[in-house]
C-alpha positions, 0 to 999 in steps of 0.5 A: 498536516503535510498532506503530501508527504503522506500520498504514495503516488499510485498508478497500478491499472493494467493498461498503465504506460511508460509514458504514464509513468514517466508522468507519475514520477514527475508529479512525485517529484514536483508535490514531493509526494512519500512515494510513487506505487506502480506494478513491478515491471516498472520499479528499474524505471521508478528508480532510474527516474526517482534517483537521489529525488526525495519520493521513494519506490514503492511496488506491489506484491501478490497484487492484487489477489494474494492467492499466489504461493509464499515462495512466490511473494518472497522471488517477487520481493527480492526482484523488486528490490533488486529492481530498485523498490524502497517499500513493498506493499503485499497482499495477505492471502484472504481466503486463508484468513477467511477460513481461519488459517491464521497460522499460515497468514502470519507466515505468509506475511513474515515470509515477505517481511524477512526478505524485505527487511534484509534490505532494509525495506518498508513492508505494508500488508494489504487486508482487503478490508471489503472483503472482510467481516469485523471479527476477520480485519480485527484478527488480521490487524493483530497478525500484521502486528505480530508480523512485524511489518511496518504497516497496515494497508486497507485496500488494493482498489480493485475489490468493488470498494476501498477505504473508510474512516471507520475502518481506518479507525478501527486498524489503528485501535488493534494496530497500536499507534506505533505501527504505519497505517495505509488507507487506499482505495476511493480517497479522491479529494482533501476532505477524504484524505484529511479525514483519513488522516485524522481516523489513524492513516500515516499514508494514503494510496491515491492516483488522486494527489495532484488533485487532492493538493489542488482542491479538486476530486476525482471520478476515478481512482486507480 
C-alpha cells in the first residue's frame, strides 16, 4: 500500500512558524504526501509553495472546537478557498450532538459541504470520536453520510485522545465503503498507520509521516 499518498501532512500547533511551514511543505512535496493540513492563516502560503506540486492544500475549519456559528464555518470556508485550500477538514458541533440535535448537526455540515463543494473541494468532517459514546460516533457517522461530505475524520488531536482501530472500524461499518475515512490523532509509526489503513481509513492526519516513511515513531503528534 502507498502509505504516503494517504498522509495529510499536518502541523496545527499554535506556536507553528512560517519557517515550520516552509518546512512542511518541503516534506510534502519530497514524500509526495496527499496533502499538507495547517491552520488558515497559512493556506495563501501552502499554496504558493505547493503550486502545480502534487500534494494538495488542506485547512481546517471551526478547529478545533466546532462550537463557532454556521455562518461562521461556511465565511471560513469560503476564505480558505480563496486562500487557495483544495480540502477542508471541519468540525461538527459536538455539544449538539451530544444532547441530540441531530438536526441542527447535519445542517451544520451541509452548510460548509455546499460552500465547499461550489468549488469543487473535498470536505472531511471531524467527530471527535474521544469525546463520544458508541451510540453518538454511530449517529453521526449516519449524519456525515447524509451530508454528503467526502469523508469522515476521527479526531483533531487536541481533545486528550486521538484515533483507534477500532473506532476507524467502526466509522467505516455505518459510513459504507464509498465514503473517505480519516484517522487523525496518536498515529506515530508504520505499524499504526498500516493498521489503520487495514481497519477502513483512506488518509491518516499525522505530523508524524516523514517518521513513519522511515520506520522511526514519534513522542509527539500535533
Amino acid at each position: 500500500m502507498d502509505i504516503a499518498r494517504m498522509i495529510d501532512h499536518t502541523l496545527l500547533k499554535p506556536t507553528a512558524t512560517e519557517a515550520q511551514i516552509r518546512t512542511l511543505c518541503s516534506e510534502a512535496i519530497e514524500q509526495n504526501f496527499a496533502s499538507v493540513c495547517i491552520n488558515p492563516s497559512y493556506v495563501s502560503l501552502c499554496a504558493s509553495l505547493l503550486k502545480d506540486k502534487t500534494p494538495k492544500v488542506c485547512t481546517v475549519i471551526g478547529f478545533p472546537l466546532g462550537a463557532t456559528s454556521t455562518q461562521s464555518k461556511v465565511e471560513e470556508t469560503k476564505i480558505a478557498i480563496a486562500d487557495g485550500a483544495e480540502e477542508v477538514d471541519m468540525v461538527i458541533q459536538i455539544g449538539a450532538l451530544i444532547e441530540g440535535r441531530l438536526d441542527y448537526v447535519l445542517q451544520d455540515i451541509q452548510a460548509v459541504v455546499a460552500a465547499a463543494h461550489a468549488e469543487d473541494v473535498l470536505v472531511k468532517v471531524i467527530i471527535e470520536t474521544v469525546l463520544l459514546n458508541e451510540d453518538q460516533k454511530i449517529a453521526v457517522s449516519k449524519i456525515v453520510k447524509e451530508s454528503g461530505a467526502d469523508y469522515i475524520k476521527t479526531s483533531t488531536g487536541f481533545a486528550g485522545g486521538g484515533a483507534t482501530v477500532a473506532d476507524v472500524a467502526l466509522l467505516r461499518r455505518y459510513v459504507g465503503p464509498e465514503m473517505g475515512v480519516k484517522a487523525a490523532g496518536g498515529v506515530r509509526n508504520y505499524d499504526d498507520a498500516v493498521a489503520m489503513v487495514k481497519a477502513g481509513a483512506t488518509r491518516i492526519g499525522t505530523s508524524s509521516g516523514v517518521q513513519i516513511l522511515s520506520g522511526h515513531t514519534s513522542k509527539t503528534d500535533y
